[in-house]
N, C-alpha and C positions, 0 to 999 in steps of 0.2 A: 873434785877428786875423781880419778879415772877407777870403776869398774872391771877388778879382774876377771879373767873367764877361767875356767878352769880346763879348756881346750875341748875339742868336739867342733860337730857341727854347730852348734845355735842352740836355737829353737826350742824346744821345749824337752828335749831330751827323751828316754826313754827310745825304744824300739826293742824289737825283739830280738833277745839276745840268743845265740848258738850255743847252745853245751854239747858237751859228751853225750848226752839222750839221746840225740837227734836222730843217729845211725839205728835206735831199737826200733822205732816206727814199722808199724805193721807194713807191709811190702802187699800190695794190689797182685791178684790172680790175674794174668792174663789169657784169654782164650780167642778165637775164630769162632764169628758165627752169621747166618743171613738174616736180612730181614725178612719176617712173614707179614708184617701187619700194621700202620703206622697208627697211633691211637690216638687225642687228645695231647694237647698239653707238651708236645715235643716229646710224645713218651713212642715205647716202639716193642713189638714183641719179637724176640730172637729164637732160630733156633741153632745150638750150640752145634758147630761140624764134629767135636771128637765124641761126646757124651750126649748127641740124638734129643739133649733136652731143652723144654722153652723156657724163656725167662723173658721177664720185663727189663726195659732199660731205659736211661735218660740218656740226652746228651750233655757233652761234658762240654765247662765252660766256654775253652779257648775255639772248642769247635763251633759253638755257639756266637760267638764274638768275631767270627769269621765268616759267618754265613755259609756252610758247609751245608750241602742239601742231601739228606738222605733219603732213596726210594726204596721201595719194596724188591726185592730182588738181590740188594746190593752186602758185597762180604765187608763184613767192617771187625775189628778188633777191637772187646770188651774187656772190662775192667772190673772185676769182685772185691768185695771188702772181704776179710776173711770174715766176717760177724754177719754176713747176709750172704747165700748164698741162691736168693731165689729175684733180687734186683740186681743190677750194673748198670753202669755205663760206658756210654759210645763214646772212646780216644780216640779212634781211626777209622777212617774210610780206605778202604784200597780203593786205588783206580782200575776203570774198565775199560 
């Protein structure tokens, strides 16, 4: 006796499904800022070009996974949760 499927790919089914939700997700602050200081841990101290102020920061995966080298000196573009505004993380390097 042959096995129906009930169509899909396979496999064990599930994956994450898309709703109407998806579009409320908090949206990331973006800012310009330099680096002052490299620390530990891939971490880095910024200081922000519009708002004068410092903040800690990570790098963010894809930049990570890319081997993206960040110096002291260099303007890169951060990214804020709205729920933290004293950590982010590095999305961009500009070139020099």
């Amino acid at each position: 006796m042959a096995r129906k499927f009930s169509g899909g790919r396979g496999g064990r089914g599930g994956g994450k499904r898309k709703g109407p939700d998806e579009s409320n997700k908090e949206e990331g602050i973006q800012l310009e800022g330099i680096i002052l200081e490299i620390l530990p841990n891939q971490q880095f101290r910024i200081k922000l070009v519009e708002t004068e102020q410092e903040v800690l920061a990570y790098v963010a995966g894809k930049m990570r996974r890319h081997w993206i080298r960040i110096m002291v000196g260099d303007t890169v573009t951060v990214e804020f949760s709205p729920y933290d505004m004293d950590r982010c993380r590095i999305v961009y390097r500009a070139r020099t």
